[in-house]
VEXDREN-2710 file (C-alpha; in Angstrom, 1 decimal):
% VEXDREN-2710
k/r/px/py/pz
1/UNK/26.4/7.3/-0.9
2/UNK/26.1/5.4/-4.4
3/UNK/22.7/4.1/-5.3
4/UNK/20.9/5.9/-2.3
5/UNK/21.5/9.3/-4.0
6/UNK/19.8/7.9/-6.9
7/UNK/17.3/5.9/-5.9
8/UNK/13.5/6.1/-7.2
9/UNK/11.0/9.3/-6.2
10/UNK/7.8/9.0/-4.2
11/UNK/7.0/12.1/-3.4
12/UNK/3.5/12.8/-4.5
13/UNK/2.1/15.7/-2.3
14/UNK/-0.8/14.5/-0.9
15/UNK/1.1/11.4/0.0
16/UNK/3.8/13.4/2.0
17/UNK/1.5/16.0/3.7
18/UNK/-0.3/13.1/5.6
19/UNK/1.1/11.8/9.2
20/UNK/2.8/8.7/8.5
21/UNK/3.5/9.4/4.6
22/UNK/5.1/12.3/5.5
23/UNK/7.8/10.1/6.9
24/UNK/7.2/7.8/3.4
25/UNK/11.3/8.0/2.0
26/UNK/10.8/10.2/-0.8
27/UNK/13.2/8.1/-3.3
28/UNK/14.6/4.9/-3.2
29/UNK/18.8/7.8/-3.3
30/UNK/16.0/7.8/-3.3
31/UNK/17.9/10.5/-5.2
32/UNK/15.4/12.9/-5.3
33/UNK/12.8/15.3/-7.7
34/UNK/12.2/18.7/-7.8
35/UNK/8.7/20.0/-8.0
36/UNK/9.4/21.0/-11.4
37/UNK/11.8/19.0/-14.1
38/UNK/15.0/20.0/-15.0
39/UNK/15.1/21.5/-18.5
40/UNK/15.6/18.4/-20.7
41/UNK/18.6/18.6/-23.5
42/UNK/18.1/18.3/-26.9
43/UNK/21.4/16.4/-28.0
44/UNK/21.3/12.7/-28.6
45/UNK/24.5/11.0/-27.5
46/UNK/25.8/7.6/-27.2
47/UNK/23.5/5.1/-24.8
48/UNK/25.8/2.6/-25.7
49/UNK/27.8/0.8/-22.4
50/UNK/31.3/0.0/-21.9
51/UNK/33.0/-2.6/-19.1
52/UNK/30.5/-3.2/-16.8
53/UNK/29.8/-0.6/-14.1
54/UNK/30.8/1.9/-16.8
55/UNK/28.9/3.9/-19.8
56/UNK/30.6/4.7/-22.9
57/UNK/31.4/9.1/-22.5
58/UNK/29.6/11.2/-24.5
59/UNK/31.5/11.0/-28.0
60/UNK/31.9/14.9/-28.8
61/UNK/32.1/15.9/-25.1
62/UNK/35.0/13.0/-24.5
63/UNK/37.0/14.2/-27.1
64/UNK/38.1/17.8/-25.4
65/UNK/36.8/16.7/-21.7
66/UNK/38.3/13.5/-21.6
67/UNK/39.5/13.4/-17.5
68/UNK/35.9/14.3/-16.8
69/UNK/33.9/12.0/-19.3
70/UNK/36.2/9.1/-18.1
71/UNK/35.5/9.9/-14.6
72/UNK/32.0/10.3/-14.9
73/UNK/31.6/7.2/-16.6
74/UNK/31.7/5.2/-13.3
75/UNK/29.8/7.9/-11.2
76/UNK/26.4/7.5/-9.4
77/UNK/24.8/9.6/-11.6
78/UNK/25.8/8.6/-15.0
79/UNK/24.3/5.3/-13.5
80/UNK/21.2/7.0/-11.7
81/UNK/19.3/4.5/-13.8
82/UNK/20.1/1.0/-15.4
83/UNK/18.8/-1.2/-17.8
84/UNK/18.5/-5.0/-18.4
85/UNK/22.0/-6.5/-19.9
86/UNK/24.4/-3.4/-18.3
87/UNK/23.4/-3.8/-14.0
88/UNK/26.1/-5.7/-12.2
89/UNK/24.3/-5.7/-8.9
90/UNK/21.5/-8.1/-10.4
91/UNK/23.7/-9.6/-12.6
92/UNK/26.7/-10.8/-9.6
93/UNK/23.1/-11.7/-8.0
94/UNK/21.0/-13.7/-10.4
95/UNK/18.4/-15.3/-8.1
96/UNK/16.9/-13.3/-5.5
97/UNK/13.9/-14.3/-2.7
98/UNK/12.6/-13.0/0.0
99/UNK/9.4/-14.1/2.3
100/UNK/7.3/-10.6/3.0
101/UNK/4.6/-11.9/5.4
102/UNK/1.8/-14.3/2.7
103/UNK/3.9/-13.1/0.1
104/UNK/7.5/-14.4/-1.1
105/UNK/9.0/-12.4/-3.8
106/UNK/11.8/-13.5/-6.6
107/UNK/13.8/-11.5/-8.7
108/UNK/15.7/-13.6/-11.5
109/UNK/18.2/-12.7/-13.7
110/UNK/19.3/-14.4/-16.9
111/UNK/20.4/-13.6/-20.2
112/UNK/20.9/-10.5/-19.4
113/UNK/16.8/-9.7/-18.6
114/UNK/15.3/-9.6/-15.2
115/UNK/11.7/-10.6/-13.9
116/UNK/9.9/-9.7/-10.9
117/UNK/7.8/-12.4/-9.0
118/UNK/5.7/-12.0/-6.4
119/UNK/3.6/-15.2/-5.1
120/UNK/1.0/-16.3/-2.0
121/UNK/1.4/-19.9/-2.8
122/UNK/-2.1/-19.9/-4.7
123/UNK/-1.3/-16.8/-7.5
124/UNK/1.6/-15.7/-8.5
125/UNK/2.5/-12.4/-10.6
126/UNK/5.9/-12.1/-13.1
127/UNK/6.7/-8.9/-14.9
128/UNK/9.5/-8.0/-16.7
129/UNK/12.1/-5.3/-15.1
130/UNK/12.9/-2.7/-17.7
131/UNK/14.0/0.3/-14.9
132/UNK/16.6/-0.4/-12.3
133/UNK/16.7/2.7/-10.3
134/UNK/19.9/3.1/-8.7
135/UNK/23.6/1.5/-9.0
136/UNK/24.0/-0.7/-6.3
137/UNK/21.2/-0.7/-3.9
138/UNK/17.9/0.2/-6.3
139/UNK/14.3/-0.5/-6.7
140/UNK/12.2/-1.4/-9.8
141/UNK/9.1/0.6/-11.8
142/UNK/6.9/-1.9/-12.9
143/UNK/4.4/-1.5/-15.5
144/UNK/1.4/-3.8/-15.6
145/UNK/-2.0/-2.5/-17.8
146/UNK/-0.6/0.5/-18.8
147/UNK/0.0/1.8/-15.1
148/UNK/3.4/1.8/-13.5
149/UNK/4.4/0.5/-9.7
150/UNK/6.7/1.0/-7.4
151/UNK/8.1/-2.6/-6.8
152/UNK/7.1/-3.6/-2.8
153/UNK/10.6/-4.8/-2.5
154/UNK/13.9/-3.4/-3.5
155/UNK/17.8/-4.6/-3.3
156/UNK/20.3/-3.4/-0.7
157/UNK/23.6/-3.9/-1.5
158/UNK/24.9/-3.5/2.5
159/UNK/23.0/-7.0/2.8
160/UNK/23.3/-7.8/-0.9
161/UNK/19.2/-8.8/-0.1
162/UNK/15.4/-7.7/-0.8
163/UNK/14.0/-5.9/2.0
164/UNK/10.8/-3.8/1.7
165/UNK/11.0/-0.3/-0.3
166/UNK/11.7/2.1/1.5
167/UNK/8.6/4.3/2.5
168/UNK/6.4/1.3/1.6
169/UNK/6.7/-0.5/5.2
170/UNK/3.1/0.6/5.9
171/UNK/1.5/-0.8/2.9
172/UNK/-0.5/-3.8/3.6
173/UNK/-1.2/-5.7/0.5
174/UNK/-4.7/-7.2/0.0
175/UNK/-4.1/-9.0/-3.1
176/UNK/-1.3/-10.1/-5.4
177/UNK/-1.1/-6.4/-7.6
178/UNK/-1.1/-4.9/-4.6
179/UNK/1.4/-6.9/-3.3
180/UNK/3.5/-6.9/-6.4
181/UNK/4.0/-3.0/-6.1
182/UNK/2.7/0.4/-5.2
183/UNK/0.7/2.1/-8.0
184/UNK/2.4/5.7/-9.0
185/UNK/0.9/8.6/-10.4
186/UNK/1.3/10.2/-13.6
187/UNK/3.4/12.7/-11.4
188/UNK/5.6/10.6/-10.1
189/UNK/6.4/9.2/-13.3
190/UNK/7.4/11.7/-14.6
191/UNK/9.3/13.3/-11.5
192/UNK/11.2/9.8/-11.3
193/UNK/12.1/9.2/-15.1
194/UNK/13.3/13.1/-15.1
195/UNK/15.8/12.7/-12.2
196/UNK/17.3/9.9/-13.2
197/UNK/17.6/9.8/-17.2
198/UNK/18.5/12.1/-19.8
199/UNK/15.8/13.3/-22.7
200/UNK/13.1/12.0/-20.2
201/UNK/9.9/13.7/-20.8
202/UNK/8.5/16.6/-23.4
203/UNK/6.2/18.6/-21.1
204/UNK/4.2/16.6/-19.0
205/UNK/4.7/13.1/-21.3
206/UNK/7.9/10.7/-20.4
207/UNK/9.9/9.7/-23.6
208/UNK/9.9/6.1/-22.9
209/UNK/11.1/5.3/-26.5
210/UNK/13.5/8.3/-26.4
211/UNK/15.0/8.2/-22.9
212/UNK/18.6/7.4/-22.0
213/UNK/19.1/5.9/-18.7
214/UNK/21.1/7.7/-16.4
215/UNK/22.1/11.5/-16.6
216/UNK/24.6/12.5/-19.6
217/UNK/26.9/15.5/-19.9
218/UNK/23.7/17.4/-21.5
219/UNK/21.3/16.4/-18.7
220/UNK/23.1/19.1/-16.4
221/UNK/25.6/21.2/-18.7
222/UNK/22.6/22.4/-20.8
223/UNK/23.8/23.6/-23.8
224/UNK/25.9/21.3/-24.4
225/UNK/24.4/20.1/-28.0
226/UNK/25.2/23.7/-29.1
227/UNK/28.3/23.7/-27.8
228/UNK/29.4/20.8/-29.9
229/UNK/27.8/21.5/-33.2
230/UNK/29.7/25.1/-32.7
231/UNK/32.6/24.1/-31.3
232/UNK/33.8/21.4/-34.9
233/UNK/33.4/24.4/-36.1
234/UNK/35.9/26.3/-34.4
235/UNK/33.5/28.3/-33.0
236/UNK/33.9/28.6/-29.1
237/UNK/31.1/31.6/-28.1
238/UNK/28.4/29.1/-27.0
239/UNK/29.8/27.3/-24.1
240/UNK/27.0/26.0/-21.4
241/UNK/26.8/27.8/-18.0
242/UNK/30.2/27.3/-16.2
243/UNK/28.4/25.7/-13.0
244/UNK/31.5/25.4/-10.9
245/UNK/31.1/29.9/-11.2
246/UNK/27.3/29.6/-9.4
247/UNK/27.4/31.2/-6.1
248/UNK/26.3/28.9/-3.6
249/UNK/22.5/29.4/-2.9
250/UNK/22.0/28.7/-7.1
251/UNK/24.0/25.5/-6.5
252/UNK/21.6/24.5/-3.8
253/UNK/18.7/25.2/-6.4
254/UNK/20.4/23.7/-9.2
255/UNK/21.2/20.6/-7.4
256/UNK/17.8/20.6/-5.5
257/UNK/16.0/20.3/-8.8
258/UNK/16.4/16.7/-8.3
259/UNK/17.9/16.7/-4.4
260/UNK/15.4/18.8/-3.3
261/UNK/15.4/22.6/-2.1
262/UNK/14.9/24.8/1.1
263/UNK/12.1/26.0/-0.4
264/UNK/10.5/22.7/-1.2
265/UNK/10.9/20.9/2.1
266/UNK/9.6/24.2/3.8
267/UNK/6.8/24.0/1.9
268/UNK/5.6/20.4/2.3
269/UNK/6.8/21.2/6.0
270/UNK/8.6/17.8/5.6
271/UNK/10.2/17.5/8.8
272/UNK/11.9/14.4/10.8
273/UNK/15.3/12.3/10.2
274/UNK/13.8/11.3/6.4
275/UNK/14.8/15.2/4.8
276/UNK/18.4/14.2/6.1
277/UNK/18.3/13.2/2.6
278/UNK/17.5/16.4/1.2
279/UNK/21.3/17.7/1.4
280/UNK/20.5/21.0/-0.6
281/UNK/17.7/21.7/2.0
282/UNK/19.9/20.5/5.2
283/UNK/23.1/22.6/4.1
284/UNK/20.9/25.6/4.0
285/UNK/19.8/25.0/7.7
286/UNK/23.4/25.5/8.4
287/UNK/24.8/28.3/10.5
288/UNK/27.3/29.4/8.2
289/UNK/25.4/28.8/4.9
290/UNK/25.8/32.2/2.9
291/UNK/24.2/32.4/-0.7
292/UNK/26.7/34.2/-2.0
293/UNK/29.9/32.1/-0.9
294/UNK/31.3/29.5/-3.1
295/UNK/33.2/27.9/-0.2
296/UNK/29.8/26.6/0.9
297/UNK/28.4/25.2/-1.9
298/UNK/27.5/21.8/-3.2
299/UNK/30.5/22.1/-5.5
300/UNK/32.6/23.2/-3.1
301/UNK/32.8/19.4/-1.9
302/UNK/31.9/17.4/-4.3
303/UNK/32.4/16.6/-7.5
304/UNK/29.8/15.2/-9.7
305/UNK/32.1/13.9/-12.3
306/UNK/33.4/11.7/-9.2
307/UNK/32.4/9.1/-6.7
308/UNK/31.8/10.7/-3.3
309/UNK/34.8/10.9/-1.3
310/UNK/34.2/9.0/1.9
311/UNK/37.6/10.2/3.7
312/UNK/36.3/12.7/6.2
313/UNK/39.8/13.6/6.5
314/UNK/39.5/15.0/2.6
315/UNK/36.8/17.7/3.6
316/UNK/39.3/19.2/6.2
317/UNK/40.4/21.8/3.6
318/UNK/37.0/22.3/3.0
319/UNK/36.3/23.4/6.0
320/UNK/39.3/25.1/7.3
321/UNK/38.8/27.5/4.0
322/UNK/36.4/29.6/6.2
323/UNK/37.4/28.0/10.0
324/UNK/40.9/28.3/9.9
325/UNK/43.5/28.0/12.8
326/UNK/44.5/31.6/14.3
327/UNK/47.1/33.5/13.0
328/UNK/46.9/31.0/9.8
329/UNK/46.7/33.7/6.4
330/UNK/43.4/32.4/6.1
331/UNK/42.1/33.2/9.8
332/UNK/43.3/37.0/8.7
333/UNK/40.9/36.9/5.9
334/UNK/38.2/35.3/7.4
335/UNK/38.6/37.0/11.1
336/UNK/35.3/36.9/12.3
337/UNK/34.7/33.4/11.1
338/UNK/35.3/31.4/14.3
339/UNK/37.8/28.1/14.3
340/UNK/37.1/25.0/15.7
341/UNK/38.8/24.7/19.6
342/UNK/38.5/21.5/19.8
343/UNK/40.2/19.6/16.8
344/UNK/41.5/20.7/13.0
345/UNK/41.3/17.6/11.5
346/UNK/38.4/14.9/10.9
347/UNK/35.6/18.4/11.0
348/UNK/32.7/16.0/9.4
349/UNK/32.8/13.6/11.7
350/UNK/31.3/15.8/14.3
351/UNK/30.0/18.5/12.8
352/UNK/28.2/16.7/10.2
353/UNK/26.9/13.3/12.0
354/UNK/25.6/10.2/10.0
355/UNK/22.2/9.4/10.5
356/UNK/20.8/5.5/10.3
357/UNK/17.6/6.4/8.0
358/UNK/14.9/3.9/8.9
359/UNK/14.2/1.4/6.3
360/UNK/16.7/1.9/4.2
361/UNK/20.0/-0.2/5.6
362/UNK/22.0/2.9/4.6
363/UNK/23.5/5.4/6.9
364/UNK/23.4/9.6/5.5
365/UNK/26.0/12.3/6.3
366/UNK/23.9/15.0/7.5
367/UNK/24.5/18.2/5.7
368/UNK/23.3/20.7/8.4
369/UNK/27.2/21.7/9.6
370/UNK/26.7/22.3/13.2
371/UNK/27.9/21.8/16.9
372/UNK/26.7/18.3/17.9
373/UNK/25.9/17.6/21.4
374/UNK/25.3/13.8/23.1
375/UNK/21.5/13.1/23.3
376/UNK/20.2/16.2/20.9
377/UNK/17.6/15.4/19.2
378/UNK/17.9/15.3/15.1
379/UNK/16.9/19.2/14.4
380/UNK/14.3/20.0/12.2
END
């Protein structure tokens, strides 16, 4: 899913509680916040970049993790966020325009910096792009007069073109700041800059001066910094939580921090095809979702370190670890689990349908595993 995992939160509450803002897109990865931060690290790494599309490992982690740290240095999430100078999408797409009903909008890119224009023919607004949330497709945070926006447009990369932000189809702009982008709140801030850079905030206040775009090993392997000062040390009794050993209902909390929970879509009784982005919250809708089974866990599929697999064919195993064909070893172990009578081989592709999201020109797997019947409605 690439940029769309990681794409900018919106998700103040009183924005989301509200009839057509409760169908607002919550990111635009619109990877998404957690009602509370993740515990930020305390280890300062490298925030240097490598080829393009890539981010220099982690010295200290690289150096005994090096399949992992080389892996991760391409992965959505080490690039969650991206800074002037290091974003190919802008860069292999230097001048971008778009005509948004009185208003036409440029992005421009040269030199390795990137402004953000918006005009109605009589005033016109430039500001200079600092945060590119996302790796492909992503949107901009703005900051004009010491507030910070939500840029009105954003870049797909299906149509490699602006389009309106996601969420922000409603917003009729009355003049050219409005127009430019919508204002955030402190919260969202902070809930943005949190899920998509590592060493974000100190309590309630974002380290813009201290912040490292993207997430590094530390960012989820917390602990990490202790690890490494013990570890040159030869000392090997402080490794960070082994999160591949979490049972699968902390996995879906873990990863919900920033992908969002059960607990937190239940809540803001978000309903509707937008939470199809809220995989923590969708797998746990599922049937067979256990807490206490690995085999249906977050990590179970995917591997952070990597770029999603988008083989359907790959998650068979996946699947047939629980639903396996009778008489197979694993069918004996798993007897009352029922196996599929219809096919063993492609299981996402109807059990776990995509869904066209509207307004954001990117189609999501959903994560509630389930039978699929023509004409159903999307379940809530």
């Amino acid at each position: 899913m690439s940029a769309w995992s990681a794409l900018i939160c919106k998700s103040s509450f009183g924005r989301l509680t509200t009839g057509a803002a409760a169908s607002a897109l919550l990111c635009a990865i619109w990877l998404l916040c957690e009602t509370a931060p993740l515990s930020p690290a305390l280890a300062q790494s490298s925030t240097q970049s490598g080829p393009k599309g890539a981010a220099k490992p982690t010295p200290a982690c690289v150096d005994c993790h090096a399949g992992a740290a080389h892996a991760y240095a391409t992965a959505p999430m080490r690039h969650a966020m991206e800074v002037p100078g290091d974003d190919p999408a802008l860069e292999s797409h230097p001048n971008l325009t778009v005509q948004q009903g009185a208003y036409k909008y440029t992005v421009l890119t040269k030199d390795g910096k990137t402004s953000y224009s918006v005009t109605d023919g009589t005033d016109t607004l430039t500001l200079p792009v600092r945060w590119m949330f996302g790796q492909q497709s992503q949107t901009w945070v703005l900051e004009k007069d010491g507030f910070f926006y939500e840029g009105l447009v954003s870049y797909f990369a299906r149509e490699q073109a602006l389009a309106t932000t996601p969420g922000d189809g409603h917003i009729t702009p009355h003049n050219i700041t409005e127009a430019m982008g919508r204002k955030l709140s402190p919260w969202e801030v902070l809930q943005c800059f949190n899920c998509h850079a590592t060493n974000a905030s100190t309590g309630t206040h974002v380290n813009f001066d201290k912040l490292r775009p993207g997430l590094d090993c530390e960012r989820c392997h917390i602990g990490a910094v202790q690890h490494q000062i013990d570890a040159a040390n030869d000392n090997f009794t402080t490794l960070p939580k082994a999160l591949k050993k979490m049972d699968s209902q902390d996995t879906a909390n873990f990863c919900g921090q920033c992908h969002r929970t059960w607990d937190t879509a239940v809540r803001n009784k978000w309903k509707g095809i937008p939470d199809v982005r809220f995989q923590p919250y969708r797998l746990e809708n599922s049937k067979c979702f256990i807490g206490n089974d690995r085999r249906i866990s977050c990590l179970a599929c995917h591997d952070p370190h990597q770029h999603v697999n988008h083989d359907q064919a790959f998650y068979d195993a996946k699947c047939l670890a629980c639903h396996a064909p009778a008489k197979s070893p694993a069918a004996v172990a798993t007897a009352a689990i029922k196996s599929c009578p219809v096919a063993k081989a492609n299981c996402a592709s109807c059990h776990m349908p995509k869904t066209q999201l509207p307004g954001t020109h990117s189609m999501f797997t959903d994560h509630e595993i389930r039978i699929v019947r023509p004409g159903e409605e999307y379940p809530n």
